[in-house]
N, CA, C and O of each residue as an XYZ file, in Angstrom:
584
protein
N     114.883     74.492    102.668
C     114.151     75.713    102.946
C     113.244     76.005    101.755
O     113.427     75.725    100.570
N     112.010     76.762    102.463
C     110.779     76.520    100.309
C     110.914     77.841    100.609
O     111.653     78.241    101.509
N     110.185     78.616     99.845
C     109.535     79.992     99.478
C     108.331     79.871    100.284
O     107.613     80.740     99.789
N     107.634     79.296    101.274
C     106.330     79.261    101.511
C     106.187     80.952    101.884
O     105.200     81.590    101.519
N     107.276     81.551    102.635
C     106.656     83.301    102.919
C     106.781     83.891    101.400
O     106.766     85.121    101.403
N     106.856     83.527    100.597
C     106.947     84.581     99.138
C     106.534     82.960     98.172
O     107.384     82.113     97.900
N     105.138     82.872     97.818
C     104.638     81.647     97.525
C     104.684     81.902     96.295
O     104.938     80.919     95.598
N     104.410     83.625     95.342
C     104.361     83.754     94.067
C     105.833     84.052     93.628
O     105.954     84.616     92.540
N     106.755     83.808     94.196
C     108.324     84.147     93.881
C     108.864     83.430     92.802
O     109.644     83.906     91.976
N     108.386     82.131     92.821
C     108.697     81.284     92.093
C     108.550     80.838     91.084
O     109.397     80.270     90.395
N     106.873     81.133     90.726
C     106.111     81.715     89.501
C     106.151     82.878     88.832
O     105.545     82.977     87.765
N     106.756     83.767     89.275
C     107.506     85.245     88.935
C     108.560     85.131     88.658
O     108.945     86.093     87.994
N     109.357     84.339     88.845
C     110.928     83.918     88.483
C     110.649     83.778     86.908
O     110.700     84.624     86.015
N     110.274     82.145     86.877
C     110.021     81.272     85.696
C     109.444     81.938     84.420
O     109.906     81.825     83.285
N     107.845     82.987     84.975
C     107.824     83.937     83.927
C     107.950     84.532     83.760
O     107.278     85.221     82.993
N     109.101     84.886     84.414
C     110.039     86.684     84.093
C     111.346     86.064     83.420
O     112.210     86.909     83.187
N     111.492     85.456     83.254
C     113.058     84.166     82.954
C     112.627     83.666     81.212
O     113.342     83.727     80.212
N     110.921     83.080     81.377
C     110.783     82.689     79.882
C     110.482     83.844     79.234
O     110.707     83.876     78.024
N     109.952     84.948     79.849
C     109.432     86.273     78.848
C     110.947     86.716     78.425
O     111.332     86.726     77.256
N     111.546     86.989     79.264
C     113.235     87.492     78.706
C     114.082     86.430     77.844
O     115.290     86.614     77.694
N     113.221     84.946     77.094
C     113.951     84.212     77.002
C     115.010     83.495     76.962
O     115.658     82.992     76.044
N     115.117     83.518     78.294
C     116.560     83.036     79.069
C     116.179     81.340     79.432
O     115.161     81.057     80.064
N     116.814     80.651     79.107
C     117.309     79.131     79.650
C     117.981     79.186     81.150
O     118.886     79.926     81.535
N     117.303     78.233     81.836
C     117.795     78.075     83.424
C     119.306     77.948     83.285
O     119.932     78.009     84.344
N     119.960     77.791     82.224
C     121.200     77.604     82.431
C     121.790     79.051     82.163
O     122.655     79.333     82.991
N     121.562     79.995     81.269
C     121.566     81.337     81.291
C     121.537     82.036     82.250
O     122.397     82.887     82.479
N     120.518     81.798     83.002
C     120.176     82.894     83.909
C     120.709     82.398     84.848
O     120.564     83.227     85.747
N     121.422     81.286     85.358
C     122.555     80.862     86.467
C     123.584     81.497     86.212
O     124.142     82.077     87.143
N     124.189     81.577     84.742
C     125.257     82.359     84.445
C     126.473     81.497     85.499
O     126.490     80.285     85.715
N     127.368     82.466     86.006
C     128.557     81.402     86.149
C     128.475     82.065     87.832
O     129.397     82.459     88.546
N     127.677     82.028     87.978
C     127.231     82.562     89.722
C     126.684     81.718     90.404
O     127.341     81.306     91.359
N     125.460     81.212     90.213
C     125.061     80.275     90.540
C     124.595     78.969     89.308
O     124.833     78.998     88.101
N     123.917     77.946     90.047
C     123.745     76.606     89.153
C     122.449     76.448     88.643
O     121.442     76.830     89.240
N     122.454     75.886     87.538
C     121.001     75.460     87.074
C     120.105     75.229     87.914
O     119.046     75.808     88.157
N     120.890     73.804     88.607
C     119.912     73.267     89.592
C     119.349     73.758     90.514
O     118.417     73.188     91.081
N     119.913     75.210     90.941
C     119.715     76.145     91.968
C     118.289     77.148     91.582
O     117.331     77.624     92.192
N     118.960     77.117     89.826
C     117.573     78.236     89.876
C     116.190     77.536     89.060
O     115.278     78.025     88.394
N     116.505     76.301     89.434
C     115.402     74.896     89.031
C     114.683     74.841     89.942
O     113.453     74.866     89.895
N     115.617     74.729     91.238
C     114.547     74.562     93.053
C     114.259     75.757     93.082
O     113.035     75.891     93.049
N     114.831     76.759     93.130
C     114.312     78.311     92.644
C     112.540     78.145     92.075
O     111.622     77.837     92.836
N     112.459     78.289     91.327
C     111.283     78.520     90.492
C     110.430     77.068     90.519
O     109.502     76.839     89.743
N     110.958     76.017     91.668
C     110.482     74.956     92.084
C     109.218     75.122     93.356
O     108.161     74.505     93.489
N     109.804     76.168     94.146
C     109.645     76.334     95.188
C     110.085     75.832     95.983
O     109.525     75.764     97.077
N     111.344     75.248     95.721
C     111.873     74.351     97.208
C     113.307     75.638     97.904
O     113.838     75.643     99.015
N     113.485     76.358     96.978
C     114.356     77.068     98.111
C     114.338     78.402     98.093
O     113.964     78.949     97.056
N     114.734     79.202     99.230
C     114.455     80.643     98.743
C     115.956     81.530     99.029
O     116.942     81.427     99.759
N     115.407     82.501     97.901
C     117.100     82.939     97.507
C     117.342     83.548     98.547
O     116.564     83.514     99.500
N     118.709     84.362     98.561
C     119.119     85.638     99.421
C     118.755     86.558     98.785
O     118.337     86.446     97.632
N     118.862     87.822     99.519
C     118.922     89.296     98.805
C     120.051     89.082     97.927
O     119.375     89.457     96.969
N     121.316     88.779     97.326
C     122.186     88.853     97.034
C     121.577     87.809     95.685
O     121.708     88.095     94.495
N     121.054     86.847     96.098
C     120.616     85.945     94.930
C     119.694     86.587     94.002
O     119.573     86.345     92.801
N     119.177     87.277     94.577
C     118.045     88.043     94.226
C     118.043     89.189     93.296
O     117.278     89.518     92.390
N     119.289     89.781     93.859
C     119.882     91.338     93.105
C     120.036     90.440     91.817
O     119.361     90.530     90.792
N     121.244     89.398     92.124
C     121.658     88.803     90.628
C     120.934     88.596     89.677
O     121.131     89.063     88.555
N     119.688     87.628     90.102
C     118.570     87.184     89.078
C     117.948     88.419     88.675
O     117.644     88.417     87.482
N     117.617     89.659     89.413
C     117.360     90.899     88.679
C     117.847     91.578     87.938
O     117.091     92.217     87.206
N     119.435     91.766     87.772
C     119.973     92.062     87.131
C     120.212     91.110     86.299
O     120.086     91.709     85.230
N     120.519     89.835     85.991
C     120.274     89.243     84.818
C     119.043     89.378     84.202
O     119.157     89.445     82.978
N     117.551     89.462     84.740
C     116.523     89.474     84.241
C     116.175     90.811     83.463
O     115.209     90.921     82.709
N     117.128     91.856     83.757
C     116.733     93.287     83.728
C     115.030     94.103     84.094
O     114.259     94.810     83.446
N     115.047     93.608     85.262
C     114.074     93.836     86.265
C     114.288     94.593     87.450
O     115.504     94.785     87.481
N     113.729     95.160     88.505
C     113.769     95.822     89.547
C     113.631     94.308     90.584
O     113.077     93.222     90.415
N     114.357     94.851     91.571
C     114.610     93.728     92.537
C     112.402     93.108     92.824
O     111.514     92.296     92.565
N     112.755     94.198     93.438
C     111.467     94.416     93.756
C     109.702     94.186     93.153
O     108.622     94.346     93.721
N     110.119     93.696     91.600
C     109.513     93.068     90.997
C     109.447     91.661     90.686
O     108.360     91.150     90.418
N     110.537     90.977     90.698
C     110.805     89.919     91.036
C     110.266     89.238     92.656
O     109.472     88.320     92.863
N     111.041     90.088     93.646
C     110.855     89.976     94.776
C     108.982     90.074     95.586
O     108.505     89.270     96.387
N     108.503     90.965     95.172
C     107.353     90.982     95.281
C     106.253     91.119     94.238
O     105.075     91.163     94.591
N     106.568     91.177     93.125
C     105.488     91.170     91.898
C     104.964     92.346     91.597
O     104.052     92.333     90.770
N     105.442     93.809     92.244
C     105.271     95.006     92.164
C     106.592     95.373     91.522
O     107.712     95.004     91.873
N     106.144     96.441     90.171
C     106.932     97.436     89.617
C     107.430     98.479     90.384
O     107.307     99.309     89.483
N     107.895     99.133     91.310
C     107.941    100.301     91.972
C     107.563    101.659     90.792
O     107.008    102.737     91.003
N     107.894    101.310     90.037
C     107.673    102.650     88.858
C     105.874    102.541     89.441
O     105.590    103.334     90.338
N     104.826    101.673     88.981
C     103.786    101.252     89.405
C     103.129    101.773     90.548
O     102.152    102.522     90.527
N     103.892    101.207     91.839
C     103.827    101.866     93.365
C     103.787    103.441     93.398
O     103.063    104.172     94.074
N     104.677    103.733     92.563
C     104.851    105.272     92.760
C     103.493    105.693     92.082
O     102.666    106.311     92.753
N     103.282    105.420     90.962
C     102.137    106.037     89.794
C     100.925    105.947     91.475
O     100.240    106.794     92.049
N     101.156    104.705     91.682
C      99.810    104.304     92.215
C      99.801    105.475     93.397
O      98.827    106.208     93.231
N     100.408    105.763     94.258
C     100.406    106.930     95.063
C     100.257    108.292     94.998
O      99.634    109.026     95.765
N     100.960    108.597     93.894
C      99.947    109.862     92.770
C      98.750    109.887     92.950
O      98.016    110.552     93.682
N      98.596    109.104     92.219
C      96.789    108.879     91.884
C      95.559    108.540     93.307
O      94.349    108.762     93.262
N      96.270    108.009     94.374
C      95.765    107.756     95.411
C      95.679    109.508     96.276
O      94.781    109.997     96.962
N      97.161    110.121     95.809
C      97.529    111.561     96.420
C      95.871    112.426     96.176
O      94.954    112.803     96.905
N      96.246    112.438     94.468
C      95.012    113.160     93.746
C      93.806    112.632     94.219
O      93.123    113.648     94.345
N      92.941    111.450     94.645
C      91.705    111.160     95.102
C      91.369    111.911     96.249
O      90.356    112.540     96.551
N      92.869    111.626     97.047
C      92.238    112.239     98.364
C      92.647    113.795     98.370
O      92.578    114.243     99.515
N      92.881    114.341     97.824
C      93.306    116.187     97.450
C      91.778    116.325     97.045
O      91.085    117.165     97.619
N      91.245    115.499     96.052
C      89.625    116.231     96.017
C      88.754    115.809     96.411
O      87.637    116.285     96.209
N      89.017    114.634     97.199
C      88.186    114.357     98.392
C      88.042    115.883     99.487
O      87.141    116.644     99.841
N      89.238    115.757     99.671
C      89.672    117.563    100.783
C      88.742    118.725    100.193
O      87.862    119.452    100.653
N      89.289    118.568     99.098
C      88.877    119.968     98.137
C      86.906    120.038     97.925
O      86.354    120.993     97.380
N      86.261    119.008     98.403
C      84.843    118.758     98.538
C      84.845    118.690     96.796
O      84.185    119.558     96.226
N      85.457    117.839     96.096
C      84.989    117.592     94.529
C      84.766    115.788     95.046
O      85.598    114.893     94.897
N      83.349    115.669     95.682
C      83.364    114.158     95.378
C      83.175    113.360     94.358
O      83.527    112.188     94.221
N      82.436    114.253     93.445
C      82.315    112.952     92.205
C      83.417    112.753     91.620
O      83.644    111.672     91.076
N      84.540    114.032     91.629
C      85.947    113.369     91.185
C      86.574    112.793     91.849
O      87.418    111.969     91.497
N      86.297    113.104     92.948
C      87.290    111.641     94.083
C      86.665    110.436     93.424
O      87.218    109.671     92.634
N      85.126    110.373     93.981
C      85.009    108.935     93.518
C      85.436    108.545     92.164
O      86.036    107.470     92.127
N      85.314    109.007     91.315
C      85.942    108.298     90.179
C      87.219    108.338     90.429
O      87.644    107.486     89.649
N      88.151    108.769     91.014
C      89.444    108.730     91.240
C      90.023    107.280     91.833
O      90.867    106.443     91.512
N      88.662    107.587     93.316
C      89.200    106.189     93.859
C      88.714    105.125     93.326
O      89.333    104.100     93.612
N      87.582    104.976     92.470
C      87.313    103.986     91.510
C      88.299    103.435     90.498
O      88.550    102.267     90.199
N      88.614    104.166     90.210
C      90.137    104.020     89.466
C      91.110    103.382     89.411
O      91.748    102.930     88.461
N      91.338    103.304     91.344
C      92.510    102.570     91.972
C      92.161    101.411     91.939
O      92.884    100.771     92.703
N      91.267    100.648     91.350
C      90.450     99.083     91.373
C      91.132     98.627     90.160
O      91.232     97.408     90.019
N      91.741     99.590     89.032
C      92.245     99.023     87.963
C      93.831     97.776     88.037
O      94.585     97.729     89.009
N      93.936     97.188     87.177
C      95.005     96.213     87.591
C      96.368     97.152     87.627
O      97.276     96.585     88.234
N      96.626     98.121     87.248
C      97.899     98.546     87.711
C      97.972     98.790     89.201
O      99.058     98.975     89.750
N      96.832     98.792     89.858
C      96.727     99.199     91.290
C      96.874     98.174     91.798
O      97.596     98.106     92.793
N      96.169     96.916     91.228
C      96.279     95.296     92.125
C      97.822     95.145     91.924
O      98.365     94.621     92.896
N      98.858     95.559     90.649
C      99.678     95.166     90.748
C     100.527     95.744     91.734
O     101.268     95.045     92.425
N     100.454     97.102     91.848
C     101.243     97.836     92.709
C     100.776     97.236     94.276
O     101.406     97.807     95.166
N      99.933     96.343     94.709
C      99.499     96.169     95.775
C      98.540     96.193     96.392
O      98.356     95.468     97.369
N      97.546     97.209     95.862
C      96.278     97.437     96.682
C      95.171     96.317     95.915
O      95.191     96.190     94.691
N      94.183     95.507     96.812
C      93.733     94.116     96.624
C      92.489     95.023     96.615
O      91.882     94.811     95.565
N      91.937     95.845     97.283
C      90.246     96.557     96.760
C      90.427     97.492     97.656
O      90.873     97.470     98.803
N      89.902     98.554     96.779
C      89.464    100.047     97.531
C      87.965    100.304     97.323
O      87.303    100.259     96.286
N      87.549    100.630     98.784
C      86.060    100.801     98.941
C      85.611    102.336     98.896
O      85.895    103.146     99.778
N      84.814    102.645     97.660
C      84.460    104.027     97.974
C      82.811    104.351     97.803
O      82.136    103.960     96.850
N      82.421    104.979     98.692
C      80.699    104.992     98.412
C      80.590    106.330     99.115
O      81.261    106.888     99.982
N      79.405    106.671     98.367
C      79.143    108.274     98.897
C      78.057    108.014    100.037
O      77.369    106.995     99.984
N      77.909    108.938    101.066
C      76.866    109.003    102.355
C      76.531    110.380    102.160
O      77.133    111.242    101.520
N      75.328    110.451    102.906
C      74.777    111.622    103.033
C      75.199    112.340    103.703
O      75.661    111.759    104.686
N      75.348    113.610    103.754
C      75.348    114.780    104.934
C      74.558    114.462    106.063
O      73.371    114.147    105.983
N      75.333    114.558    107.323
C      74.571    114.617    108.603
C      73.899    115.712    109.332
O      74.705    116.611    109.575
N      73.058    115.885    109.639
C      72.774    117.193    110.017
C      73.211    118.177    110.290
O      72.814    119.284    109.924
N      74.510    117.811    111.296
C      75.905    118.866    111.512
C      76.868    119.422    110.313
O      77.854    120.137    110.489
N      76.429    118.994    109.184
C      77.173    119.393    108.311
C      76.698    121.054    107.625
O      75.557    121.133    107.169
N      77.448    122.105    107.590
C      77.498    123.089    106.856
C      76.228    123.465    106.396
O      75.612    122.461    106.755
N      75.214    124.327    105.753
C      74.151    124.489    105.294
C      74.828    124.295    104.088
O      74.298    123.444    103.373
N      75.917    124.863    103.603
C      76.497    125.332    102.230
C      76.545    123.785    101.478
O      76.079    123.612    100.351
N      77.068    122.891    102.137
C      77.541    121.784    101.795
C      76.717    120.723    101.851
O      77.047    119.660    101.324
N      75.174    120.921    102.695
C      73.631    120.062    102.783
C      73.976    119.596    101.361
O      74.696    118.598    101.340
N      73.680    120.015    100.368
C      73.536    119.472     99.162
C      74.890    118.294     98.501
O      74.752    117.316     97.766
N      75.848    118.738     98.968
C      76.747    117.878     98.067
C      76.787    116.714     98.777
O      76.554    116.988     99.954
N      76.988    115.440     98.611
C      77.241    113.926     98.847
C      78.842    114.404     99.736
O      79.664    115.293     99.513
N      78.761    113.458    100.661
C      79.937    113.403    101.572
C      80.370    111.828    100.799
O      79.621    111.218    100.036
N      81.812    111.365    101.235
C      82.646    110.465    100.787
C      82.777    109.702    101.904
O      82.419    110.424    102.835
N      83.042    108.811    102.252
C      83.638    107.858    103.090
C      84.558    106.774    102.296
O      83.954    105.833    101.781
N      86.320    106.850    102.126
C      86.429    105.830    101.379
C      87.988    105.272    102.364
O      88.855    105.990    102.862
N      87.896    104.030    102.366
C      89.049    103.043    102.734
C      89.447    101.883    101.752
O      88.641    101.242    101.077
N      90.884    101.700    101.772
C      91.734    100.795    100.985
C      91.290     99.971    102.549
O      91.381    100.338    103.721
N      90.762     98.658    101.875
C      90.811     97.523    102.914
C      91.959     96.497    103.223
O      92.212     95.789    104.198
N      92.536     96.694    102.032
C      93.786     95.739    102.213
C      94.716     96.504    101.191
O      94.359     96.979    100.112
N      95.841     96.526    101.684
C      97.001     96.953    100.640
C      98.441     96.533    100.890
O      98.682     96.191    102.048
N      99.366     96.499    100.084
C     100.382     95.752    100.509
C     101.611     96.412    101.697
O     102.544     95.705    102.077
């Protein structure tokens, strides 16, 4: 069985394993085998949840960082900050949205998941407000996110 559905698992292992400088024989510990967490970070096999907890907790990592390459501490920040774009998007402050959602392009955002967020200002349509003719309207979408 490979990792082909979790292709960076394996490369996330190895350098989450040498940054904690742990030896494949370490981080088998007396649970599982070297050779196990060799095809591991080989790509030839893919763990269980249970294999998984272990190597996280030996790694002193979140499952979930290991498992998908996202910090959840990260995920969370990143939803904040996604919260706040679109609160002043609402609130008609577009130039702080857009820099807000410009923001989310930074690598803590790729890490938490989101691959590009599109934000560009449009004009007011005729139906829009007299009050509000002047300010730039927003249109913005996350095109891909995890």
């Amino acid at each position: 069985m490979t990792s082909e559905s979790n292709p960076g698992f394996a490369q996330r292992l190895r350098e989450t394993r040498v940054a904690a400088g742990l030896s494949q024989v370490q981080l088998a510990g007396d649970v599982l085998s070297a050779s196990y967490v060799s095809l591991l970070e080989a790509g030839q096999r893919r763990p269980t949840q249970r294999v998984m907890e272990v190597l996280a907790e030996r790694l002193s990592v979140p499952v979930e960082q290991l498992r998908d390459g996202v910090d959840p501490r990260a995920r969370q920040e990143l939803g904040l900050r996604l919260r706040y774009a679109e609160l002043a998007l609402q609130n008609g402050e577009a130039e702080e949205a857009l820099t807000a959602f410009r923001a989310l392009e930074d690598p803590v955002s790729r890490a938490a998941g989101v691959r590009h967020v599109c934000a560009r200002r449009l004009p007011y349509t005729a139906v829009a407000p007299p009050a509000a003719a002047w300010r730039p309207r927003m249109e913005v979408s996350v095109l891909s996110a995890a």
